[in-house]
N, C-alpha and C positions, 0 to 999 in steps of 0.2 A: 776747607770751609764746607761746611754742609750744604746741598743742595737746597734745604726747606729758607735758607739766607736769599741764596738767589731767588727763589721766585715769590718773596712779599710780595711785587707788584702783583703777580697771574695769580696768586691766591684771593688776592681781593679782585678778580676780572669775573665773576661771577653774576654783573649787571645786569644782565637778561635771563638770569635763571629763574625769576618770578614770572614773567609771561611768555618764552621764546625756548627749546631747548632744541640747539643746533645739531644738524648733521652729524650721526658720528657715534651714537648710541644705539640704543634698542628701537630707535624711530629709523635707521639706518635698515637695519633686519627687516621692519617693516616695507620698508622701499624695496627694497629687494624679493620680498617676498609677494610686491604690486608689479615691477618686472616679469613677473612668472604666468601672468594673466588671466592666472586661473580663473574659473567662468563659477561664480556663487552660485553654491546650492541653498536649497532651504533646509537648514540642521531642525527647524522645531516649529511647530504652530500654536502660537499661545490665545485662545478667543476669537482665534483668527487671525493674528497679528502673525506673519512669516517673520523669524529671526533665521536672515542669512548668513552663510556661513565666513562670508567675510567680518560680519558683526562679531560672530565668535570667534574668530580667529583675530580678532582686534582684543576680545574680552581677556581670552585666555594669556596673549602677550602683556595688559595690564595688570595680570595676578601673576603672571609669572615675571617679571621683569626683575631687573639683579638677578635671577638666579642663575646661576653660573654651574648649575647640575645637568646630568641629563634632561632630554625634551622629557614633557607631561607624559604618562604614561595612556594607555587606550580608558584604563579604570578613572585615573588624573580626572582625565579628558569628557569622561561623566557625570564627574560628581561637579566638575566647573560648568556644563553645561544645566546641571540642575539648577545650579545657583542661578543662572542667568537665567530661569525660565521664570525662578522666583524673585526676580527682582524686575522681571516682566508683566508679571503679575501683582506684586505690589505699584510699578508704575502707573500702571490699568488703573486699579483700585485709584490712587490716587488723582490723575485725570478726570474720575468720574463724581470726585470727592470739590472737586474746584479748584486743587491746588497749586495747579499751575499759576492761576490768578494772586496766589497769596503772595504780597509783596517781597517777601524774604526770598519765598524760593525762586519765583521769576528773576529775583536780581542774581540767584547763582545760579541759576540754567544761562542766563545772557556771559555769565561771567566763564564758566564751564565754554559755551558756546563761540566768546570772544579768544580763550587761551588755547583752542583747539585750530582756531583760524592762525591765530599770532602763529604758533607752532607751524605749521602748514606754510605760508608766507614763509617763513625766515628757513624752511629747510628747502625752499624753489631756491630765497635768493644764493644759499651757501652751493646749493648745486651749480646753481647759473657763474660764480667767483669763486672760482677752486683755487683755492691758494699754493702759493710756488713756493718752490726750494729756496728761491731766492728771496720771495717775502719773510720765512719761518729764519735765514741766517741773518739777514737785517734787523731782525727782532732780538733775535738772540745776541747779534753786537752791540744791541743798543741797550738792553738789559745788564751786561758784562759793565760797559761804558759807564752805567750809572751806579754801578755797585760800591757800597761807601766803602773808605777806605777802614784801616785798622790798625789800631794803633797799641804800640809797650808801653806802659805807663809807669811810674812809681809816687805815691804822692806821702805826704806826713797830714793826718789829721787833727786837728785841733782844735779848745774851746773857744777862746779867746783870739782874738785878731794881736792883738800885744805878741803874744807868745808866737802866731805865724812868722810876726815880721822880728822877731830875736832868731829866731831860727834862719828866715831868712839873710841877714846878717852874719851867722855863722859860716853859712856856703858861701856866702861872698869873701870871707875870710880863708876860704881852703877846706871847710870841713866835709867830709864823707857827709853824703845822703843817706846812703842804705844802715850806717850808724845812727844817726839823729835819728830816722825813723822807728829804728827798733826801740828808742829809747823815748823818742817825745809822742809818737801818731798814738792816737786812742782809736786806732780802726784795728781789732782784731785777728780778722781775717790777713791781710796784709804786713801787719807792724811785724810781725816774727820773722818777713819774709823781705826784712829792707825796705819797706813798702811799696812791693812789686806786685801787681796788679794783674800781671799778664798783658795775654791779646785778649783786645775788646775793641765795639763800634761803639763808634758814639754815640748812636740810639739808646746803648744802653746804660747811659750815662745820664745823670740830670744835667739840663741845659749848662747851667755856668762850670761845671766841670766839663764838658764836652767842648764849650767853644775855648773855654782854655788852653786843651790841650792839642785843639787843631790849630790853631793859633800860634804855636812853639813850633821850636825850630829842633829837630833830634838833637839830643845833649844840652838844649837847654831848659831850664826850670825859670816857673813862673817867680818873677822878681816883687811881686805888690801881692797878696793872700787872696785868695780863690773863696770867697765866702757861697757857703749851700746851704740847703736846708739841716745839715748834719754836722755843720761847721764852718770851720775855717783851713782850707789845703794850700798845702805849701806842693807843685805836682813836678816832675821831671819826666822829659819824654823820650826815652829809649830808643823809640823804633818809631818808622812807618812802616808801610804795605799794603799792595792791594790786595785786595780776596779774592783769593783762588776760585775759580766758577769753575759749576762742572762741564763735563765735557757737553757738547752740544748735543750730541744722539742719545745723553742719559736725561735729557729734560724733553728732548723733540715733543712728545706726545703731550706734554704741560704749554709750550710754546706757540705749538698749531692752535690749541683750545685758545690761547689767550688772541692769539691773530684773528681766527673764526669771529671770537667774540665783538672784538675791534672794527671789523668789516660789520658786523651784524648791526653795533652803535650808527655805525656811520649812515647805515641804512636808515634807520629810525629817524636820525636827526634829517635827515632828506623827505625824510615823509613830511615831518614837524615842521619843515619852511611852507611845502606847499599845503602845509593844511588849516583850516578857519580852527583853532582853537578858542573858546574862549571860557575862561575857568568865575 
């Protein structure tokens, strides 16, 4: 089974990726590089205003982020410092313009100012909760655990409900399915092939064919016609199985992300008890 099966849930675990972005990226680097203690210089004087070199050394990491090339070059490293003098300078300018007062932009300097805090907050608390070997394998059993199962099908499609239940009929009498289907099913894909369907989950399956055929018992077929938006199925069910997960050390790095995140929820809603909301 494909790995991308297993982790529907962690793909949709991305709940805090709009105000919070957890330990473990380029904010990581960052950390690392505030261990070092280096003592800020001043790289530039703009009207007066000192830009230290922690500032740029924050700027340069926001325009170089994803990159996954060599560090900025010493030349890089000039032409990034220009832009920041100039975006110094238009700041200036506009302070002196009123604009901070202007509704719009107040609401994204507060909103800028809120998601840097949020940020900040949730990489203390993932430092403070370092997750264990043992949290990341209980995630991973419990992901395994929930994985739907999957199912061999063969089914006969049909217009009419009449025609299901004559067919139906016929197998009650001894007749081959993988005959009747090649002769009666108007499903294409499958009718040439006895109408074998393969492996499939029943996600991907429209509802009344899916509860149908978890519903059966292997080798047996649905006795009363299966009506869908596409017809009327006469279904037989071959197989079960569960699906194959991959090994745990090829998803690890997807599974820590989804735990981190999990911790980081739990955090939020602890805020939200003790706090005066009112909307």
């Amino acid at each position: 089974m494909r790995t991308s099966r297993f982790l529907f849930v962690l793909a949709a675990a991305g709940l805090l990726a709009a105000c919070t972005k957890p330990a473990g990226d380029d904010t990581k680097a960052a950390a690392g590089a505030g261990a070092e203690a280096k003592k800020a210089t001043v790289v530039a004087t703009v009207n007066g205003n000192k830009l230290s070199s922690e500032l740029f050394d924050t700027f340069v990491q926001a325009v170089t982020a994803g990159n996954t090339q060599e560090p900025p070059t010493d030349e890089q490293k000039a032409q990034m410092l220009d832009q920041l003098i100039n975006m110094t300078l238009a700041a200036q300018a506009a302070s002196k313009e009123g604009l901070e007062k202007d509704p719009k932009v107040a609401a994204r300097l507060e909103l800028l100012r809120t998601q840097i805090l949020a940020e900040a907050a949730s990489e203390k608390y993932v430092k403070a909760h370092p997750i264990s070997d043992s949290e990341l394998q209980a995630e991973y059993d419990a992901q395994v655990a929930g994985m739907p199962k999957e199912y061999k099908a063969r089914h006969i499609l049909v217009e009419k409900k009449e025609t299901a239940d004559s067919i139906i009929r016929e197998l009650q009498a001894g007749g081959d399915f993988s005959k009747l289907a090649t002769a009666e099913s108007k499903d294409p894909g499958s009718a040439k092939n006895g109408g074998d369907l393969g492996w499939f989950s029943a996600q991907t399956m429209v509802k009344p064919f899916a509860d149908a055929v978890a519903a059966l018992e292997k080798g047996k077929y649905t006795e009363t016609p299966v009506q869908s938006e596409f017809g009327f199925h006469v279904i037989l069910l071959d197989d079960v199985r569960s699906a194959e997960a991959p090994a745990f050390d090829q998803v690890k790095p997807q599974v820590e992300m989804f735990v981190q995140r999990k911790k980081l929820q739990e955090y939020l809603d602890s805020l939200r008890k003790t706090a005066n909301i009112q909307k």
